[in-house]
N, C-alpha and C positions, 0 to 999 in steps of 0.2 A: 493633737491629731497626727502632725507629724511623726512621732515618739510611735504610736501606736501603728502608725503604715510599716515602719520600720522594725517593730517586732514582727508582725504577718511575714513583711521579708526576708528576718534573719530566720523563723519559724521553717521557711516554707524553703529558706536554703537547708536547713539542716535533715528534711525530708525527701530531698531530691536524691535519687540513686547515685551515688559516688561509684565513676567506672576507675578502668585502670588507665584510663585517660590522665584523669584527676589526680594519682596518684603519682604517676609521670612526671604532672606538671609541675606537683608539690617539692619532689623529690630532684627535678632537677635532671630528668636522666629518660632515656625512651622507656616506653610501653615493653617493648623487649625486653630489654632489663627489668623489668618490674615483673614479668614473666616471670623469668628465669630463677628470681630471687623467690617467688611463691614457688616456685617448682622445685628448688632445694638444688639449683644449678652451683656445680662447683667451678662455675666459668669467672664466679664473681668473688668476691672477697667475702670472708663472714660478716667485716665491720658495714661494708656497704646490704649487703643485704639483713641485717638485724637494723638498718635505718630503713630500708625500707618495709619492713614488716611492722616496724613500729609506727611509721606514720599509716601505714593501712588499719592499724589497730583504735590508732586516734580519730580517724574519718567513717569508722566502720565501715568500710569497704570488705566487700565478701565476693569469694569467688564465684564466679556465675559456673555453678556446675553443669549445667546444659552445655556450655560451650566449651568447657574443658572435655568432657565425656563427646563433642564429635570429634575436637581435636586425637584426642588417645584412642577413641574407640572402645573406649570402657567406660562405666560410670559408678563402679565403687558400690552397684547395691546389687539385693540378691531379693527375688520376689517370692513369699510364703504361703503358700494359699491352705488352709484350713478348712475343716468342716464348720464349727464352732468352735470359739477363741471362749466360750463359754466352761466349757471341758475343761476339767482343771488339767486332764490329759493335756489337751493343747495347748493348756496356757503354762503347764510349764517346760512341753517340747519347745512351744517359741519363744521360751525368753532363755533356754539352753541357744539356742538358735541364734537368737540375736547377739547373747553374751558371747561367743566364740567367735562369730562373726564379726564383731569390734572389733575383736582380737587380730584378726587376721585384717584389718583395714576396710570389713565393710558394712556398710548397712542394711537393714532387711525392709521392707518394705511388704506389711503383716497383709492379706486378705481373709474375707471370711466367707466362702464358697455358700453355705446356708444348707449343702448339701445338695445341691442344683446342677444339674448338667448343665444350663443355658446358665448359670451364672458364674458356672467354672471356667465354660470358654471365653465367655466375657472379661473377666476377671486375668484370664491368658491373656488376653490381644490386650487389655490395659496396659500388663505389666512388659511383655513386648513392643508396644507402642514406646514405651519408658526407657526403652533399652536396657535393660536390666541384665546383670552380667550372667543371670541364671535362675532357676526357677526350682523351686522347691514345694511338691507339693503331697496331699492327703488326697486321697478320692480314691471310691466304691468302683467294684467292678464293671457296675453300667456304664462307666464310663470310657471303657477300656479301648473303643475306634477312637474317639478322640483324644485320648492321652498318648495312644502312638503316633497318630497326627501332630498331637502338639512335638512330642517328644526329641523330634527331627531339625525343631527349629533352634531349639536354645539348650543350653546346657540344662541337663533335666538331671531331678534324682527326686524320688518316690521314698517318704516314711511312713513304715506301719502300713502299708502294702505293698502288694504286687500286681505287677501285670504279667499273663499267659502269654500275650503275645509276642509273638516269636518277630517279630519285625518292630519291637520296643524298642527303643535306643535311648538309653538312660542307664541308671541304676537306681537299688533300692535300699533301705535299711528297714532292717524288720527284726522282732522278736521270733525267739523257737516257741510259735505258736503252740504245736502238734504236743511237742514234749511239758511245755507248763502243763496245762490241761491234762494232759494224760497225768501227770504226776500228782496234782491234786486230785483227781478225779480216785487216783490207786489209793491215795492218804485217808479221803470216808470210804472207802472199800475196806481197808486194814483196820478202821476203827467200827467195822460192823454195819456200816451204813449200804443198804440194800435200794431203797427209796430214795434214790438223788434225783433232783431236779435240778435241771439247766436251763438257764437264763442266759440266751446268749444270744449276739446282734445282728445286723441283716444279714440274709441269708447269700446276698451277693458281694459281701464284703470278706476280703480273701483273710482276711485275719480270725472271720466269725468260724468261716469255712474250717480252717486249718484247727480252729477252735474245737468246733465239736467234732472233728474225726477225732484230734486226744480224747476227747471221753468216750465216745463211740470202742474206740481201740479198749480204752482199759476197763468199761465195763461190760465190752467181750470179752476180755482174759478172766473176767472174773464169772464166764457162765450169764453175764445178762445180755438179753440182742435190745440192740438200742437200733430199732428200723422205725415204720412208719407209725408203727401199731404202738411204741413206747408214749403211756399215759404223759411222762412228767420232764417234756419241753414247753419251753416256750421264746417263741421268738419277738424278741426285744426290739430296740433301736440303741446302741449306744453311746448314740447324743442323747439321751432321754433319761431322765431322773426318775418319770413317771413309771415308762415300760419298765423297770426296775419293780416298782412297785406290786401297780397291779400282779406283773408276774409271781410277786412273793405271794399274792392273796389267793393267788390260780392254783399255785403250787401246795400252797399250803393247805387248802381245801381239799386237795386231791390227796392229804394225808403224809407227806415227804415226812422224813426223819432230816432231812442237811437239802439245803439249797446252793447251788454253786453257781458262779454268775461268770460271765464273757470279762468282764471290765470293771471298775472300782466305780464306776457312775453309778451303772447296774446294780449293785450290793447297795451302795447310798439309798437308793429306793427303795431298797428291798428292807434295808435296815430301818425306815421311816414307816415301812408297812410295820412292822413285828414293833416297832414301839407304837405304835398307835394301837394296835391289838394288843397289846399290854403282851407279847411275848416276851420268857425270856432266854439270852442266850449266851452259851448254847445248852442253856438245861431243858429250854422245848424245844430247838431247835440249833442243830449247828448250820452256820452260814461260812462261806467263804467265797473267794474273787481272784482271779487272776489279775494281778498289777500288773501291767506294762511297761510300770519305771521301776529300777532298783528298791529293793526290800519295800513294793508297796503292796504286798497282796493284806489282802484283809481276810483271818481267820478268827471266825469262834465256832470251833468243833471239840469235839470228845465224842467218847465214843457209845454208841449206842446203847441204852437199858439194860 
């Protein structure tokens, strides 16, 4: 019985938080010291502080980041907020994201917006509540009162879109939307293709935007008005695997020779419609997509009958 109080007790020491108390007292030396030696102070000697890092290693003892982060005023993370972490888009802007950010000493702390104005703001005030040394985020135009709102508060930078507004305080990083799109859009132009359809994503997201003016532009210079009255759009969602699809079956029905899509999501759908219809391509059909990350666009074209 004895034996066995006695393990509960060694157990239930070895689960009790080890502060830097503890470490102090092991070591033989103030809390200060024990500081300074976690904090890479060159006040102390290397021999003495490689003892005491190694008795914190032995006790696992861990720095309570919360309280080092009021002390400095920083806390070493960077907050992510995304549409969907679904997106192979976003999942592999955030893990570009988070690997650079190790790099540089910090960590990210990923969110996933769902595509929600209320759960974007929410999602802010968390990661502010967190003190977070910055904020990093995705979000549609409709969002644009409250991303200049937020944008005042914390270090802010915007990917893969923009904001209009002129009282934004931030930065962004973005692709030449205007120019890919025009550029493929001139490529089935050059190979004959008359009948393009575009699949491309919300109409208030600055990237869809900037999207179809490239094709707008170049299948003006080629003599076709791409206004109200053009048969063969459709608008998408570019979280959406599906609107990829249906759009390819909309499209297709409506006779297109090449479907050209906003985003590689977009074309995934569209390439799941055309193998289910047993199409093939691009001998029935040429397909392609604007990628957003290096050499990902997806093409199969040729050129027209």
């Amino acid at each position: 019985m004895e034996r066995s109080v006695r393990s509960r007790k060694e157990a239930a020491s070895h689960m009790r938080h080890v502060t830097i108390k503890d470490i102090a007292r092991i070591a033989g030396v103030s809390t200060s010291t024990v500081s300074r030696a976690l904090s890479g102070s060159k006040e102390l000697s290397e021999a003495t502080r490689e003892r005491i890092v190694k008795i914190c290693n032995e006790q696992g003892y861990r720095v309570n980041a919360l309280a080092r982060s009021l002390i400095r005023s920083r806390t070493n993370v960077i907050g992510l907020i995304v549409p969907e972490v679904t997106n192979p888009f976003y999942a592999e802007v955030s893990l570009g994201i988070e690997t650079h950010a190790r790099q540089l000493g910090y960590n990210v702390m990923l969110c996933n917006s769902q595509q929600d104005t209320k759960t974007t703001e929410e999602l802010f005030g968390f990661l502010t509540s967190h003190q977070v040394d910055g904020i990093i985020l995705n979000a549609s135009g409709k969002n644009s009162s409250l991303i200049t709102k937020m944008s005042g508060q914390v270090p802010f930078a915007l990917f893969s879109r923009k904001i209009p507004d002129p009282q934004f305080r931030g930065d962004f990083v973005d692709n030449d939307n205007y120019s890919g799109l025009r550029e493929l859009t001139a490529q089935l132009l050059r190979l004959g293709h008359r009948k393009i359809g575009f699949i491309n994503g919300q109409s208030y997201v600055s990237s869809a935007a900037e999207r179809f003016s490239g094709f707008q532009s170049a299948m003006r210079d080629a003599g076709i008005d791409v206004g109200t009255d053009y048969p063969y759009l459709y608008s998408g969602n570019f979280n959406r695997l599906n609107s990829g699809k249906e759009g390819a079956r909309v499209l297709w029905e409506k006779g297109v020779t090449a479907i050209l899509c906003g985003n590689n999501l977009l074309a995934l759908g569209a390439l799941q419609y055309c193998k289910e219809a047993g199409l093939r391509l691009p001998e029935d059909l040429s397909l392609c997509s604007f990628g957003t990350l290096a050499n990902q666009d997806l093409l199969f074209v040729r050129p027209t009958s």
